[in-house]
HTML snippet that shows the backbone in 3Dmol.js (N, CA, C, O; Angstrom):
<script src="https://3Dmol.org/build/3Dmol-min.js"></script>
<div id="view" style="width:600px;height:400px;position:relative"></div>
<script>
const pdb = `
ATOM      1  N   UNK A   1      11.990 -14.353  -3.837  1.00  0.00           N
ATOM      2  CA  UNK A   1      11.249 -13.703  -4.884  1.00  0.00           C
ATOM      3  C   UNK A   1      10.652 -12.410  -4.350  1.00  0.00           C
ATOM      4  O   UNK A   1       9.994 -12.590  -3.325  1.00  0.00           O
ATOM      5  N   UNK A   2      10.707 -11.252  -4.742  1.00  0.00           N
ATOM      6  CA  UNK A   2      10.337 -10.130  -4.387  1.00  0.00           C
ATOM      7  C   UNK A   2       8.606 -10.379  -4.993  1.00  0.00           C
ATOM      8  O   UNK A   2       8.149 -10.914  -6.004  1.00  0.00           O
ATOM      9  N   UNK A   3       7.959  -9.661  -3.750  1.00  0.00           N
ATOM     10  CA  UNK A   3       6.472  -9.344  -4.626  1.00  0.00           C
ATOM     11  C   UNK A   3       5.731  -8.053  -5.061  1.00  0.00           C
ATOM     12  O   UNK A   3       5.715  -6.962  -4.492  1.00  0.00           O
ATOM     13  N   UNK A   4       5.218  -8.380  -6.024  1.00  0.00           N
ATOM     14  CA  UNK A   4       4.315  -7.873  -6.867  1.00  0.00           C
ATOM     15  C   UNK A   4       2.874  -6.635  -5.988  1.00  0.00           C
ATOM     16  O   UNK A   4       1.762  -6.991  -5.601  1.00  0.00           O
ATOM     17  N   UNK A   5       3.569  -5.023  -5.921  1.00  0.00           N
ATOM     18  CA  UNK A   5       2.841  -4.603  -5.035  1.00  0.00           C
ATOM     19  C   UNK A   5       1.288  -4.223  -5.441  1.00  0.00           C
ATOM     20  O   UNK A   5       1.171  -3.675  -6.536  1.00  0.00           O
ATOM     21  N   UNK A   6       0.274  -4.415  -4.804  1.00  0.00           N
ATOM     22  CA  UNK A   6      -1.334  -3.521  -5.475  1.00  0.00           C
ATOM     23  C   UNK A   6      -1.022  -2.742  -4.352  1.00  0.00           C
ATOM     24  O   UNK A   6      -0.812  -3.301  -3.276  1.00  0.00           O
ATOM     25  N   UNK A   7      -0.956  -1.311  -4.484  1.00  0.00           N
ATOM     26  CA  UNK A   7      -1.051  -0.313  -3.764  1.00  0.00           C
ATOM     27  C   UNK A   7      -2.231   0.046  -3.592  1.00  0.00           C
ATOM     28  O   UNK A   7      -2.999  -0.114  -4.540  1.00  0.00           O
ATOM     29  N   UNK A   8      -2.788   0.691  -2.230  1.00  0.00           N
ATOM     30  CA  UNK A   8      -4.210   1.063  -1.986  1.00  0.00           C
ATOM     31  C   UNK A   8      -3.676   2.412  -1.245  1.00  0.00           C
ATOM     32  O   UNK A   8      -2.697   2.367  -0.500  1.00  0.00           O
ATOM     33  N   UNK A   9      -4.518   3.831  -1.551  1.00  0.00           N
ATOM     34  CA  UNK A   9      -5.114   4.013  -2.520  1.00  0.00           C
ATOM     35  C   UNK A   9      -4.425   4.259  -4.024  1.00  0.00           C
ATOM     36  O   UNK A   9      -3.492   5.062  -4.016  1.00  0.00           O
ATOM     37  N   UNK A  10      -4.715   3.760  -5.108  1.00  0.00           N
ATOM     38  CA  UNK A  10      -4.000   3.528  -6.440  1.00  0.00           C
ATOM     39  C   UNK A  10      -3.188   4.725  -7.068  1.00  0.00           C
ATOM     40  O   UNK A  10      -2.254   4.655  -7.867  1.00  0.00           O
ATOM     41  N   UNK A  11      -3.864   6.009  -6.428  1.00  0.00           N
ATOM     42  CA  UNK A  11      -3.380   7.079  -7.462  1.00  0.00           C
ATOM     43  C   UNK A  11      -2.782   7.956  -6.511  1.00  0.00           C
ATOM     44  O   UNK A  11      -2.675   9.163  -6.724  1.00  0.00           O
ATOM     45  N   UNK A  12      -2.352   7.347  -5.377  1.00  0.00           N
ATOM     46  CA  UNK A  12      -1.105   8.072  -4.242  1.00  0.00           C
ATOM     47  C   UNK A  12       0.372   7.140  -4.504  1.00  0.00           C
ATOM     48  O   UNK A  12       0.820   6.179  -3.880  1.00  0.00           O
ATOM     49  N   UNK A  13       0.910   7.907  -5.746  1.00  0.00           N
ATOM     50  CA  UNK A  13       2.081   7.621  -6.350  1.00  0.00           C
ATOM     51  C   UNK A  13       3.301   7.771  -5.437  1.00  0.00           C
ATOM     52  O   UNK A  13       4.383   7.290  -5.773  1.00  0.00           O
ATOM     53  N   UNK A  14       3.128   8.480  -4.205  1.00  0.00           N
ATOM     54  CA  UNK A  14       4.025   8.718  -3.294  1.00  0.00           C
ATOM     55  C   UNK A  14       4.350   7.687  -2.350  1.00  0.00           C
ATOM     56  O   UNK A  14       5.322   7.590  -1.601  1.00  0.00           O
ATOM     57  N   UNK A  15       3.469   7.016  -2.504  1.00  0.00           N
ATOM     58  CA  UNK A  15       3.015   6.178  -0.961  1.00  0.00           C
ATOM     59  C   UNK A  15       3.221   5.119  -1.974  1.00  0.00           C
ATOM     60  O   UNK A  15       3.790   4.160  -1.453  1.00  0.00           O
ATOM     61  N   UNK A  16       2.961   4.933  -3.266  1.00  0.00           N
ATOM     62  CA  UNK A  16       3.253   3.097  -3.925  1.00  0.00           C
ATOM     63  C   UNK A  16       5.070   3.336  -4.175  1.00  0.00           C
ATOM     64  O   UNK A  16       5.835   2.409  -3.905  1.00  0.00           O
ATOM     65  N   UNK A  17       5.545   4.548  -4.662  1.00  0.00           N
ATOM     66  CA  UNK A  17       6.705   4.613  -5.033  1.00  0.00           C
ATOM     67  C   UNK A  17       7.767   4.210  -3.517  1.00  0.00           C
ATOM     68  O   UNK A  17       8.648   3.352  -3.577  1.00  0.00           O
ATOM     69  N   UNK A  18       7.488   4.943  -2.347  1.00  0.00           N
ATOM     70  CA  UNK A  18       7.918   4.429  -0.933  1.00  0.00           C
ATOM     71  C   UNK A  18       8.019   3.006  -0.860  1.00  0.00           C
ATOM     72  O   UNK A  18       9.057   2.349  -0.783  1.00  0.00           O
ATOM     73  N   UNK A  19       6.783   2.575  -0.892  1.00  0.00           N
ATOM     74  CA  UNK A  19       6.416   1.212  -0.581  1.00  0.00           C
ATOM     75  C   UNK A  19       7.596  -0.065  -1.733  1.00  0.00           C
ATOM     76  O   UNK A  19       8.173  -1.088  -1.364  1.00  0.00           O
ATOM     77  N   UNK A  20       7.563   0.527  -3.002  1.00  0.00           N
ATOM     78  CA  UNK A  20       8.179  -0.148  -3.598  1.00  0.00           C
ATOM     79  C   UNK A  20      10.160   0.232  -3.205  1.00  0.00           C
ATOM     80  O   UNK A  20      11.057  -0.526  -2.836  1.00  0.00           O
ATOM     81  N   UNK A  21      10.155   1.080  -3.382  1.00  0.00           N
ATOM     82  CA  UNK A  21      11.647   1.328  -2.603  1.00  0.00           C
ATOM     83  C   UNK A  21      11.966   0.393  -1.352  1.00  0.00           C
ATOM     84  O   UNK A  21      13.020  -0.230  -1.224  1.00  0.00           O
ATOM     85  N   UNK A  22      10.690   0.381  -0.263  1.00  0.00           N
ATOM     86  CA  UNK A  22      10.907   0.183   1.087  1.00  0.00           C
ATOM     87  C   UNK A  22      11.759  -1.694   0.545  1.00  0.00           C
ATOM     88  O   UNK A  22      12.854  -2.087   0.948  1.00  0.00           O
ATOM     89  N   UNK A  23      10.901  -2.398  -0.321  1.00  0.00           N
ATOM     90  CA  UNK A  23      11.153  -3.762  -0.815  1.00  0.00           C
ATOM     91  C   UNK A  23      12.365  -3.674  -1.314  1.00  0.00           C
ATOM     92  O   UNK A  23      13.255  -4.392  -0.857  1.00  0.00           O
ATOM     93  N   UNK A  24      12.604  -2.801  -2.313  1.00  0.00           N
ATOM     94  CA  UNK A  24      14.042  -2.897  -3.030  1.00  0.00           C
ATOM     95  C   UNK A  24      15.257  -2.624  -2.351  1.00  0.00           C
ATOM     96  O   UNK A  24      16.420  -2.674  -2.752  1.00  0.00           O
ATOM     97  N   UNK A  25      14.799  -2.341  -1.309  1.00  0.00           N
ATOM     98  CA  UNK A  25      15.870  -1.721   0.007  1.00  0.00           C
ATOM     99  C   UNK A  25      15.741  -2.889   1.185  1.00  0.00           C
ATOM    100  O   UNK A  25      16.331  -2.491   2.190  1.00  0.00           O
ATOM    101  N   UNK A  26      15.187  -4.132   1.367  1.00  0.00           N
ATOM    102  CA  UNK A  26      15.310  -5.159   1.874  1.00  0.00           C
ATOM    103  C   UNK A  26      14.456  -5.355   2.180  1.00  0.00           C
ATOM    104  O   UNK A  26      14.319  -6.567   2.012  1.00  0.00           O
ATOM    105  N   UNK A  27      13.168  -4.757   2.805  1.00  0.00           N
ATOM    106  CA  UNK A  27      11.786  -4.774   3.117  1.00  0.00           C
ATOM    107  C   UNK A  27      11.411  -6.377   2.442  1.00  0.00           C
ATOM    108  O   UNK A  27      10.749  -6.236   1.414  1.00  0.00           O
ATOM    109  N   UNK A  28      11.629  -7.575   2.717  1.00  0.00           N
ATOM    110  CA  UNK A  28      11.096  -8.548   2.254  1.00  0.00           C
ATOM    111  C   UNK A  28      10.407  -9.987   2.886  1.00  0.00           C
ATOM    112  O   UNK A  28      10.440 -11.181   2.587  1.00  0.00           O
ATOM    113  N   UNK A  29       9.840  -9.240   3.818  1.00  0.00           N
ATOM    114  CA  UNK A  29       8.239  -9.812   4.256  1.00  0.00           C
ATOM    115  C   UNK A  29       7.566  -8.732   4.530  1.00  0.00           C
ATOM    116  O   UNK A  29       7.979  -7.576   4.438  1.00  0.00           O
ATOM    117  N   UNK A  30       6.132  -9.223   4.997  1.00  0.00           N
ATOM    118  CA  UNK A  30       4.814  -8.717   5.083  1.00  0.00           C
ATOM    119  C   UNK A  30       5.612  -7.522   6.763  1.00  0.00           C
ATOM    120  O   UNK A  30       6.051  -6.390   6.966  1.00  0.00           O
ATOM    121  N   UNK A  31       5.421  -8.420   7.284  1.00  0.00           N
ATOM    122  CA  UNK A  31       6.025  -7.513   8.692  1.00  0.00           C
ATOM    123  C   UNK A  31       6.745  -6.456   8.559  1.00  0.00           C
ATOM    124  O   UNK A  31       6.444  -5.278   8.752  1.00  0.00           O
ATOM    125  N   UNK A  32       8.418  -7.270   7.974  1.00  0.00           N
ATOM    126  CA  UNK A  32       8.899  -5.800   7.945  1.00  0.00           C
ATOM    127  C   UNK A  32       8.711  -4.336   6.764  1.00  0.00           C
ATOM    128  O   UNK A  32       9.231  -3.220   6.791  1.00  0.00           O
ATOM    129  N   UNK A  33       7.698  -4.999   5.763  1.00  0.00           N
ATOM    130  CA  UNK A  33       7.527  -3.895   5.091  1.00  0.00           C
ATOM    131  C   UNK A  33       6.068  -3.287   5.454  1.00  0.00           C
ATOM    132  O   UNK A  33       5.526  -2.360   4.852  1.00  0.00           O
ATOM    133  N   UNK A  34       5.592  -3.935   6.466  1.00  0.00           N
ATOM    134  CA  UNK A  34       4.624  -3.012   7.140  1.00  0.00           C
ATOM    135  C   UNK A  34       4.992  -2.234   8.416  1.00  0.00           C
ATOM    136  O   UNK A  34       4.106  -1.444   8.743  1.00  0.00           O
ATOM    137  N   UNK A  35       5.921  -2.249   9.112  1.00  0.00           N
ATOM    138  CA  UNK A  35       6.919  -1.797  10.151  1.00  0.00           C
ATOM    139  C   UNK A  35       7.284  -0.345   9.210  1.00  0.00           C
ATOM    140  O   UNK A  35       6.690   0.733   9.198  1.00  0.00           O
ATOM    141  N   UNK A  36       8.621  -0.845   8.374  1.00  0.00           N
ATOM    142  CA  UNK A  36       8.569   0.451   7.828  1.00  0.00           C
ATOM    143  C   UNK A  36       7.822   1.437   7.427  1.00  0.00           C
ATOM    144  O   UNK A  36       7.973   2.581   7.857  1.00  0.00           O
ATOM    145  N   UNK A  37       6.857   1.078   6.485  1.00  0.00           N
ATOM    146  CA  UNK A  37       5.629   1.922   5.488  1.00  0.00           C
ATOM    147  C   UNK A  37       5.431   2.833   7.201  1.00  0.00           C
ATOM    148  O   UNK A  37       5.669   4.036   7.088  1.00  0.00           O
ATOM    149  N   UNK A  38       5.105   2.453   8.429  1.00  0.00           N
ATOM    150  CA  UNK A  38       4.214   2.678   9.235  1.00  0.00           C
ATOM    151  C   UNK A  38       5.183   3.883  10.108  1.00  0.00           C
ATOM    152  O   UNK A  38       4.616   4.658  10.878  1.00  0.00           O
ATOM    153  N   UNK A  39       6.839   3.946   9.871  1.00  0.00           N
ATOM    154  CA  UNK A  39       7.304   4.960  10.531  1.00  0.00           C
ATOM    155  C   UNK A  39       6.786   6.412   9.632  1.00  0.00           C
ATOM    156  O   UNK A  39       7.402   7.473   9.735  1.00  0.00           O
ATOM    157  N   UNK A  40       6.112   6.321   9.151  1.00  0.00           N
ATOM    158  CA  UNK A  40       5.598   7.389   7.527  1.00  0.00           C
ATOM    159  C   UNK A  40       4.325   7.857   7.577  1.00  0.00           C
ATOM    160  O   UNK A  40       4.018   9.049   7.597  1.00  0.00           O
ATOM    161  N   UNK A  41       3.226   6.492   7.606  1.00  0.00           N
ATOM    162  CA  UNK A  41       1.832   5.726   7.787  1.00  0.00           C
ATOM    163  C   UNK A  41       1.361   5.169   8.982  1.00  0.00           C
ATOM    164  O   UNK A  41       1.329   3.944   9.094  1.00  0.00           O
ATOM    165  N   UNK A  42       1.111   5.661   9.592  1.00  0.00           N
ATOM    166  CA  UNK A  42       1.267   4.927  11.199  1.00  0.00           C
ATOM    167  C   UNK A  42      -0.276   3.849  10.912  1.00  0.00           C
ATOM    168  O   UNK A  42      -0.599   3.027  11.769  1.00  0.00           O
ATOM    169  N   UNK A  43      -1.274   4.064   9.321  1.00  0.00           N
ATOM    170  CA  UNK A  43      -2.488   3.379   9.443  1.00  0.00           C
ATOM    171  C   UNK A  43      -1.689   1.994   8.541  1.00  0.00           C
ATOM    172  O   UNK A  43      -2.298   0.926   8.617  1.00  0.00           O
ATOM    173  N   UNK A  44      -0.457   2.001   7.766  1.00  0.00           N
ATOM    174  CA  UNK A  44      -0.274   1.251   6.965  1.00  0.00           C
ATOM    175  C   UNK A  44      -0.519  -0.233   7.108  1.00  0.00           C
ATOM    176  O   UNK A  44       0.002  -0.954   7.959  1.00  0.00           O
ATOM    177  N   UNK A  45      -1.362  -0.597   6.186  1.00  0.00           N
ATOM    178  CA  UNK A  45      -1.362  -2.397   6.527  1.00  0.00           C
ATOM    179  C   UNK A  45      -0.643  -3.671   5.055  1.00  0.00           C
ATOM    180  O   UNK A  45      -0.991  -3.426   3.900  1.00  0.00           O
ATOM    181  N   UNK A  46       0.005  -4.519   5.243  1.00  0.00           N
ATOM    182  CA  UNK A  46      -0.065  -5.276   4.316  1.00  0.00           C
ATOM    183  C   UNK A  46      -0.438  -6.539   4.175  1.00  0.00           C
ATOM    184  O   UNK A  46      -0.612  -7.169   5.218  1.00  0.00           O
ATOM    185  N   UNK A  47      -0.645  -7.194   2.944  1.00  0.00           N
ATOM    186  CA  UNK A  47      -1.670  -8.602   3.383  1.00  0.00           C
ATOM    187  C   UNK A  47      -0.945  -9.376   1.885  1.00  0.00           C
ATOM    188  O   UNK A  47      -0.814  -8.798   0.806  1.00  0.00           O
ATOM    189  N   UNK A  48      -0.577 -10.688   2.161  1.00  0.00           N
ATOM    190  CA  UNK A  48      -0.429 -11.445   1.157  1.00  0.00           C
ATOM    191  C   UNK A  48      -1.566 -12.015   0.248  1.00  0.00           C
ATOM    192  O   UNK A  48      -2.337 -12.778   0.830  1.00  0.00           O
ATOM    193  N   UNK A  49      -1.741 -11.844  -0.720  1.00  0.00           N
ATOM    194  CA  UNK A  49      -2.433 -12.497  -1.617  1.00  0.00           C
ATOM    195  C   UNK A  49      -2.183 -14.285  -1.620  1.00  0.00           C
ATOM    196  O   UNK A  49      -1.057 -14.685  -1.917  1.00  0.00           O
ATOM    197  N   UNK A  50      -2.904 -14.956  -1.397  1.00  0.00           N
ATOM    198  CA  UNK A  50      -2.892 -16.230  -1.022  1.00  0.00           C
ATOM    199  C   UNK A  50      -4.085 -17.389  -2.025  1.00  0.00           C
ATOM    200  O   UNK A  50      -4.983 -18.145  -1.655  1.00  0.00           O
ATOM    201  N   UNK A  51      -3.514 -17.030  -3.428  1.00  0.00           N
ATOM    202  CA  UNK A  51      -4.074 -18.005  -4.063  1.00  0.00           C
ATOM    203  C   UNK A  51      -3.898 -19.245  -4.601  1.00  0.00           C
ATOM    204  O   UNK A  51      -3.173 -19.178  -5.594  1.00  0.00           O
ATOM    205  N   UNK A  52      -4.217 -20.206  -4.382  1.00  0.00           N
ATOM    206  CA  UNK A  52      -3.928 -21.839  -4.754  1.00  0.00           C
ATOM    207  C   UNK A  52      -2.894 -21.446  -6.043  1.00  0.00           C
ATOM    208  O   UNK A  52      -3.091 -20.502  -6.808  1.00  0.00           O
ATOM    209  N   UNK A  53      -1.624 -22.485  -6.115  1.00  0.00           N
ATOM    210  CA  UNK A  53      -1.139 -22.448  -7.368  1.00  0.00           C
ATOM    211  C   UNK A  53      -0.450 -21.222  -8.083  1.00  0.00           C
ATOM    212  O   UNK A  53      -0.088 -21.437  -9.240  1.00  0.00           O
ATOM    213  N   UNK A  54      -0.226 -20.020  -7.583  1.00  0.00           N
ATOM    214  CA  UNK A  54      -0.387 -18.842  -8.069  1.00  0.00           C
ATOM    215  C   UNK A  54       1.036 -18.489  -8.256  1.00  0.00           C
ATOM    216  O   UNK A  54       1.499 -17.861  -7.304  1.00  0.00           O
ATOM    217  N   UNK A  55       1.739 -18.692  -9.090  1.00  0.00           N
ATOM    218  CA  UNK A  55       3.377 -18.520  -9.807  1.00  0.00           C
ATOM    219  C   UNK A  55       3.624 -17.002  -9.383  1.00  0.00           C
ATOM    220  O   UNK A  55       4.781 -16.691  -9.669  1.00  0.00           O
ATOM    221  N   UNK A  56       2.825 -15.820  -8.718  1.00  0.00           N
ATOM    222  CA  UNK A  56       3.752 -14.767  -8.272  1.00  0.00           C
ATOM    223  C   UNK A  56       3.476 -14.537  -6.758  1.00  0.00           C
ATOM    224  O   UNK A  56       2.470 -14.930  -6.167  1.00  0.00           O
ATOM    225  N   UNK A  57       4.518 -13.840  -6.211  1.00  0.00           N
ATOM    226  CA  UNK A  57       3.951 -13.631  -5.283  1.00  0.00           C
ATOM    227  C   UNK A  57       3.559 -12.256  -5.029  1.00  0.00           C
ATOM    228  O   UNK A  57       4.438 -11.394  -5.034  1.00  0.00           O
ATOM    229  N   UNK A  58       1.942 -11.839  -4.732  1.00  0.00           N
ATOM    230  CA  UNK A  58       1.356 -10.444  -4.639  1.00  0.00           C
ATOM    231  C   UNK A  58       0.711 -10.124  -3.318  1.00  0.00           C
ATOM    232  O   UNK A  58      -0.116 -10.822  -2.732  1.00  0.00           O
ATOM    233  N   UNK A  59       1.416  -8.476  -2.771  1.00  0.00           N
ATOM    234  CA  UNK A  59       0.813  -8.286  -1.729  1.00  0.00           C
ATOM    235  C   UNK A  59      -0.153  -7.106  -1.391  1.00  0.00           C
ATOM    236  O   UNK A  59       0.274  -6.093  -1.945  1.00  0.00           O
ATOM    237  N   UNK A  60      -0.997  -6.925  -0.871  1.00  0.00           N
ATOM    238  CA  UNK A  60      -1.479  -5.660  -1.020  1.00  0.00           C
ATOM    239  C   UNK A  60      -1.054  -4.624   0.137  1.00  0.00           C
ATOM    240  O   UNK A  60      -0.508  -4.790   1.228  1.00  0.00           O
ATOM    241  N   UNK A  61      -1.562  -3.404  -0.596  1.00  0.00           N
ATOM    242  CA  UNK A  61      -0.540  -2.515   0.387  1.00  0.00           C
ATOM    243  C   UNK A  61      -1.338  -1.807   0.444  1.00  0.00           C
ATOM    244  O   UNK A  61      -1.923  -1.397  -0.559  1.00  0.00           O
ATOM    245  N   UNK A  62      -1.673  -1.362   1.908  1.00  0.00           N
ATOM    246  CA  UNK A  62      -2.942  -0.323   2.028  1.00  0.00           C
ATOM    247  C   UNK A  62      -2.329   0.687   2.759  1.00  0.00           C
ATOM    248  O   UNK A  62      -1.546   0.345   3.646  1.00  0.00           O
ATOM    249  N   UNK A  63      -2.581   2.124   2.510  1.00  0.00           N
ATOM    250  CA  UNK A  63      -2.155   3.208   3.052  1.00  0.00           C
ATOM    251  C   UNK A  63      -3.143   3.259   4.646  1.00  0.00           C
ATOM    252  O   UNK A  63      -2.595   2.838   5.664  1.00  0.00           O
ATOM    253  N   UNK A  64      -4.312   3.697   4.701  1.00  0.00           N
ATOM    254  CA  UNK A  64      -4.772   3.438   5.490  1.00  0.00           C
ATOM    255  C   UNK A  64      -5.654   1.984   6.538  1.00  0.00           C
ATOM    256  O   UNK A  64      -6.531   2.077   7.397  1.00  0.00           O
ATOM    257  N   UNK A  65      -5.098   1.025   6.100  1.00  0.00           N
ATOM    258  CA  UNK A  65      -5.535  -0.142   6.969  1.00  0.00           C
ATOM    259  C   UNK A  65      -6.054  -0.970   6.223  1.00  0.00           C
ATOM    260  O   UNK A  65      -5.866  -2.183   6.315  1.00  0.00           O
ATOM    261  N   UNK A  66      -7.096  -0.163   5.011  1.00  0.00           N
ATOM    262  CA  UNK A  66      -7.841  -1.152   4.876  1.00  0.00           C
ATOM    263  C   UNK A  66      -8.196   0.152   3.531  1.00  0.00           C
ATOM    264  O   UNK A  66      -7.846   1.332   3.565  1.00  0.00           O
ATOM    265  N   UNK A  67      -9.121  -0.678   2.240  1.00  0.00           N
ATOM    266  CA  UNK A  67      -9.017  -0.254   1.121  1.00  0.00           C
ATOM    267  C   UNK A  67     -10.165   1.534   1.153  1.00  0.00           C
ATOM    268  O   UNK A  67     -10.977   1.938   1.986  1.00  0.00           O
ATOM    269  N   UNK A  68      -9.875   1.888   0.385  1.00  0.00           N
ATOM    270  CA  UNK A  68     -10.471   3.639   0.314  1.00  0.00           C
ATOM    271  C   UNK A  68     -10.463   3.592  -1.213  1.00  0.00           C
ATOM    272  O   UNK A  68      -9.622   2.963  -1.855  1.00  0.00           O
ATOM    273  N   UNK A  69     -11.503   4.331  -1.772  1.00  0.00           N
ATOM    274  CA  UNK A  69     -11.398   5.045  -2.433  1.00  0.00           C
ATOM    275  C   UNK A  69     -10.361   5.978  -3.228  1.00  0.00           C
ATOM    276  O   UNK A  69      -9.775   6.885  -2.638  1.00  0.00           O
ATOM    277  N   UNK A  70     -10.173   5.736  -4.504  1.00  0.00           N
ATOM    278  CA  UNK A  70      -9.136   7.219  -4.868  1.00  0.00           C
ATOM    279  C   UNK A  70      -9.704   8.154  -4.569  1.00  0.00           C
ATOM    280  O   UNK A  70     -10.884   8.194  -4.219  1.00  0.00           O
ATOM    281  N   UNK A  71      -8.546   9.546  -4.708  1.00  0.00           N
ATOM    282  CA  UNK A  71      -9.334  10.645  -4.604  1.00  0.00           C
ATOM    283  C   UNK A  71     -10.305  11.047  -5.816  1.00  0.00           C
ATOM    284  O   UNK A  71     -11.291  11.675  -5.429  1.00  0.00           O
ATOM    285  N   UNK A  72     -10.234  10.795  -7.362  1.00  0.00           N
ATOM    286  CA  UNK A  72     -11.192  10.762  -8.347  1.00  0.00           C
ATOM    287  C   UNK A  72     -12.663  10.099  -8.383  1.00  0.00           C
ATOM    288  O   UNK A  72     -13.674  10.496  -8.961  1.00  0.00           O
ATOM    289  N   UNK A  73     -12.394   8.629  -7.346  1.00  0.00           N
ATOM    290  CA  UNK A  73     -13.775   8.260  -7.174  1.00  0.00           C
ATOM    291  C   UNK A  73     -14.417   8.967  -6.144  1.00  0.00           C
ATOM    292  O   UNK A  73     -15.605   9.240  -6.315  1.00  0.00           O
ATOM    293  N   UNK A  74     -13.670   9.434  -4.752  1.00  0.00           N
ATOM    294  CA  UNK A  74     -14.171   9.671  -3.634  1.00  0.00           C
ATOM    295  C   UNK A  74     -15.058  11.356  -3.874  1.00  0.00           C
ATOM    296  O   UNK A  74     -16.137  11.632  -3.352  1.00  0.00           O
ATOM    297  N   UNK A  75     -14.150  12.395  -4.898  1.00  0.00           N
ATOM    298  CA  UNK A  75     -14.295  13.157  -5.554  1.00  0.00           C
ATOM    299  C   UNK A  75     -15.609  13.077  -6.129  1.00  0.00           C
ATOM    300  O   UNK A  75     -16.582  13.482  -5.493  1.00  0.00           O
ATOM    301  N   UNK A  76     -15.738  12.492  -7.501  1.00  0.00           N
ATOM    302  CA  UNK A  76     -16.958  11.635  -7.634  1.00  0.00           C
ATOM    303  C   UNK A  76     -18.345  11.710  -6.826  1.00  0.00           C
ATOM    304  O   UNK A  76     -19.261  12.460  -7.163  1.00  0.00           O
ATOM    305  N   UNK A  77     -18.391  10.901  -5.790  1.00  0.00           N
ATOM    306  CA  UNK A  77     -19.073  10.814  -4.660  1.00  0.00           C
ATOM    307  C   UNK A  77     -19.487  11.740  -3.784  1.00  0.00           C
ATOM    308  O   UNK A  77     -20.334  11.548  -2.912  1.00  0.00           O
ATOM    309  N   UNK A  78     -18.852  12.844  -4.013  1.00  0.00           N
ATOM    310  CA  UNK A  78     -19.160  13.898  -2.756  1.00  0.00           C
ATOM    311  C   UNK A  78     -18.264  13.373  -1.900  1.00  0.00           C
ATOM    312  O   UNK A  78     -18.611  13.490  -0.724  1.00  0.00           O
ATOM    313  N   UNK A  79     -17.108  12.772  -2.101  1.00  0.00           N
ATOM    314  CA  UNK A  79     -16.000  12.518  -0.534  1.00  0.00           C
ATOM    315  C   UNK A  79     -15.160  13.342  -0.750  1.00  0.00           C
ATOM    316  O   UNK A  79     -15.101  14.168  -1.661  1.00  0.00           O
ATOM    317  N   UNK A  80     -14.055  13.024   0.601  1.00  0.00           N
ATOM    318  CA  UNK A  80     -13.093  14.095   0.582  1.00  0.00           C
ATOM    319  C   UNK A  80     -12.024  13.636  -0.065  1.00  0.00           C
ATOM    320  O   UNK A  80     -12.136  12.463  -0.422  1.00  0.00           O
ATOM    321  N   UNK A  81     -10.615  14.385  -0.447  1.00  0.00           N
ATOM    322  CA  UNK A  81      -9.731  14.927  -1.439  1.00  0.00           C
ATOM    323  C   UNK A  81      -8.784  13.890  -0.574  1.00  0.00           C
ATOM    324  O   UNK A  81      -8.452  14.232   0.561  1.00  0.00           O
ATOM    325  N   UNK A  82      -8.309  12.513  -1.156  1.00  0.00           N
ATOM    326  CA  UNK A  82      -6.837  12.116  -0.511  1.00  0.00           C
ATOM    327  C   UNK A  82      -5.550  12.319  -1.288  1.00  0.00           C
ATOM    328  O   UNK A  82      -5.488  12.285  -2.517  1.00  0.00           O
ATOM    329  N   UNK A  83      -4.772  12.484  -0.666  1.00  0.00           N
ATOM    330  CA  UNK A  83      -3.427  12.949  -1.417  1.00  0.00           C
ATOM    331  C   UNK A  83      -2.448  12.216  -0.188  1.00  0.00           C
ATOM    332  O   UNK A  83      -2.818  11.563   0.787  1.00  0.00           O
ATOM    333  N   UNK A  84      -1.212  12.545  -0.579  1.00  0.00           N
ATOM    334  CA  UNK A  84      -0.226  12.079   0.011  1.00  0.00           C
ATOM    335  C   UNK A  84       0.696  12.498   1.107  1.00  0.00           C
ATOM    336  O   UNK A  84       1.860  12.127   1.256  1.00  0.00           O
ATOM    337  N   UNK A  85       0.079  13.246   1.783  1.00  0.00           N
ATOM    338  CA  UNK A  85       0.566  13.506   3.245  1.00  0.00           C
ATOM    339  C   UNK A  85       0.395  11.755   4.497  1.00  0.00           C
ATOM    340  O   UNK A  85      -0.307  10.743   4.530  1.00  0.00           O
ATOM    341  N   UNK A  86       1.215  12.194   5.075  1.00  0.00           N
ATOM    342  CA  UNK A  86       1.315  11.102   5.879  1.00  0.00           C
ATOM    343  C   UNK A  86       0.181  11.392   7.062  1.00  0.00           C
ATOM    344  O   UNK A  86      -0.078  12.512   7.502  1.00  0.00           O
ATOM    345  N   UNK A  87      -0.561   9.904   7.567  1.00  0.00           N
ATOM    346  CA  UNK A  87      -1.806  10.515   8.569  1.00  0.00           C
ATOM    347  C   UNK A  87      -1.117  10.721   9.832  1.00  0.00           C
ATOM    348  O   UNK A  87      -1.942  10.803  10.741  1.00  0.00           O
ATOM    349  N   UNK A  88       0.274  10.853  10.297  1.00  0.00           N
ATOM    350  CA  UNK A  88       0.493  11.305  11.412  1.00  0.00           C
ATOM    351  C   UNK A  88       1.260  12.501  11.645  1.00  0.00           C
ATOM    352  O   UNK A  88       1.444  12.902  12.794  1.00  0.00           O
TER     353      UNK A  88
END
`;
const viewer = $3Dmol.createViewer("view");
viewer.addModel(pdb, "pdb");
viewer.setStyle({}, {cartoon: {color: "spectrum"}});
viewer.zoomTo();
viewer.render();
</script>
């Protein structure tokens, strides 16, 4: 069963559109579709969603390691501007 991606951060369409290719192109575990994302993303992390009973399977996909801000909220906030360059 292929899974169901939550991309982090949400509105870097570059980095969820990759990520979903990387799967449709064989990427089908956690490992190797965090291996790939990471020749791109060297911060990329992914994590299975692990809920009792739960009929899909969903993983999250974080550009940098761990969850951020969009750039509209971070914007918002007085943070800085993320977009879709790769951090290496």
């Amino acid at each position: 069963m292929k899974p169901t991606l939550v991309v982090n951060p949400g509105d870097d369409g570059v980095f969820a559109g990759f990520a979903q290719v990387l799967v449709e192109h064989g990427a089908w575990s956690i490992n190797e579709l965090e291996r790939r994302l990471r020749a791109v993303y060297p911060r990329a992390a992914v994590h299975a969603r692990e809920l009792a009973a739960e009929p899909t399977l969903i993983w999250y996909v974080y550009r940098e390691g761990r969850w951020v801000a969009t750039a509209h909220s971070a914007h918002d906030a007085g943070g800085i501007h993320l977009d879709a360059r790769s951090a290496g």
